[in-house]
C-alpha positions in Angstrom: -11.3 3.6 -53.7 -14.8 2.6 -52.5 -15.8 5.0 -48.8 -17.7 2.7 -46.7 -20.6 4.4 -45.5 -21.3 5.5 -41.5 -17.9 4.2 -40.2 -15.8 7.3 -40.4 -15.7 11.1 -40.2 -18.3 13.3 -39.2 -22.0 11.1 -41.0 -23.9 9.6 -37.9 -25.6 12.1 -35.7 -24.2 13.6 -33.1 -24.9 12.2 -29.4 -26.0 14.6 -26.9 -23.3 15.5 -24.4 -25.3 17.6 -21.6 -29.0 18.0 -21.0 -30.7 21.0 -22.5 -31.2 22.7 -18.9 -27.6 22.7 -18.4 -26.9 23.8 -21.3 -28.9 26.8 -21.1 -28.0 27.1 -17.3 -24.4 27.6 -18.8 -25.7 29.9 -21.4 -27.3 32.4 -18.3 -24.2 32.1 -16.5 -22.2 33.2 -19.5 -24.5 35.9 -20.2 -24.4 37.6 -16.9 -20.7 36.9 -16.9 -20.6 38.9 -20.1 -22.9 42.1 -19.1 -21.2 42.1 -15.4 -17.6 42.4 -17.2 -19.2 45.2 -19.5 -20.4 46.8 -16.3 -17.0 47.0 -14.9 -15.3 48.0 -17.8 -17.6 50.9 -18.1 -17.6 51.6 -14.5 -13.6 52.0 -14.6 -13.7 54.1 -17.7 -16.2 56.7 -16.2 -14.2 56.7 -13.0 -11.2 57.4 -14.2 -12.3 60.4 -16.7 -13.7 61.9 -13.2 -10.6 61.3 -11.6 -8.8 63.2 -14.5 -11.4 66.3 -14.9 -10.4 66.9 -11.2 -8.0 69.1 -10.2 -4.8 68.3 -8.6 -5.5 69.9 -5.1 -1.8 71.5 -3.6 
């Protein structure tokens, strides 16, 4: 069985789906996505080990 070259699978090159600012504009957007949900996380876990060193006030 003889493969024909360039008319299946994955051999041509790959055409470019967005521009390279957008692509990078979705990069920054990801990235401060990323630290902001780290952020909040953290924020949560310290606020909550404060909230348990407390006392219970009665």
């Amino acid at each position: 069985m003889v493969r024909s070259s360039g008319t299946a699978g994955f051999e041509s090159r790959p055409a470019p789906v967005a521009s390279t600012r957008l692509t990078n504009a979705i990069a920054a957007s990801l990235a401060i996505g990323a630290l902001t949900l780290c952020l909040v996380v953290t924020l949560t876990v310290l606020s909550s080990k404060i909230a348990i060193a407390m006392p219970l006030a009665t």
